[in-house]
N, C-alpha and C positions, 0 to 999 in steps of 0.2 A: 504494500500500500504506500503511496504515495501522499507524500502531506507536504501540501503550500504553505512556502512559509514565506514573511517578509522579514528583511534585515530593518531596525529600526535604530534610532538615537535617540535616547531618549531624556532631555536637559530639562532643570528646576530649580526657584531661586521663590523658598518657603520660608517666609520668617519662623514661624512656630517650629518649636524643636520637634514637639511630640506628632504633629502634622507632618513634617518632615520625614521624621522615622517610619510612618503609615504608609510614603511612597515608598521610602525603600524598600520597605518589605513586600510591598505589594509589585513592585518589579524584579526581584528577587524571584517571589511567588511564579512569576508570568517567564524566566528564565532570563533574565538578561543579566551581566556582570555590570560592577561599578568598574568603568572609567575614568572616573575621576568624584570630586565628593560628591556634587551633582549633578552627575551623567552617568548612565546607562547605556551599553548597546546589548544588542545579540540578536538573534533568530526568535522570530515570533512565528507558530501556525495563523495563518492570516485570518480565521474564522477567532481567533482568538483574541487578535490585537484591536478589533473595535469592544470585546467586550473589556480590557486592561485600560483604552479610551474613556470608555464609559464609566468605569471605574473611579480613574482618576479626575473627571470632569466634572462629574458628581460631588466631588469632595467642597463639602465649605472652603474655600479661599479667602484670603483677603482682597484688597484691593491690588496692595503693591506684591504678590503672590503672581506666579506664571508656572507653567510645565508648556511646555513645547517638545512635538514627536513629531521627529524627521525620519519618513521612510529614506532608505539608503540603496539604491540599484545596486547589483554586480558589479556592474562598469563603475561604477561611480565607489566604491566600497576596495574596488585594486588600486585607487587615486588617493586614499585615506595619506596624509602623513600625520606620522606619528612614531613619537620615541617607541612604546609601544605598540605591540600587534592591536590590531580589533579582534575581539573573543570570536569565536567560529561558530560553535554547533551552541544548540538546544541543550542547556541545562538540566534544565525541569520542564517534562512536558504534561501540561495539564489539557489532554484530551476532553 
């Protein structure tokens, strides 16, 4: 079986610490690695990645609060630079 997936970026600039923590773990959850303190990439199944949207959009914010998910192409994902690699595969697959 074959599962569609998208590569994603996944960036956020959360004042609340404990809101903060709720995305981590919740992209965590959805399989992506930290990148940086607040960034994310990795492989999403794509049936997946609007319900992890959904998710996160959901959430009370503040005002001055943002998350921005950048899908990332193939082509576009071998043009990455970066001291390190971008993470590969599927961590956690929540089918």
């Amino acid at each position: 079986m074959v599962i569609n997936s998208k590569y994603v970026l996944v960036a956020y600039d959360i004042e609340d610490n404990g809101r903060r923590s709720k995305i981590a773990e919740l992209l965590q959850y959805y399989g992506l690695s930290r990148i940086q303190y607040s960034v994310f990439a990795g492989e999403i199944p794509a049936r997946k990645l609007k319900e992890m949207s959904d998710s996160l959009f959901d959430m009370e914010l503040e005002n001055d609060d943002n998350i921005t998910i950048v899908p990332i192409c193939e082509n576009c994902k071998e043009n990455v630079m970066s001291i390190k690699p971008l993470p590969e595969q599927i961590k956690h697959l929540s089918i």
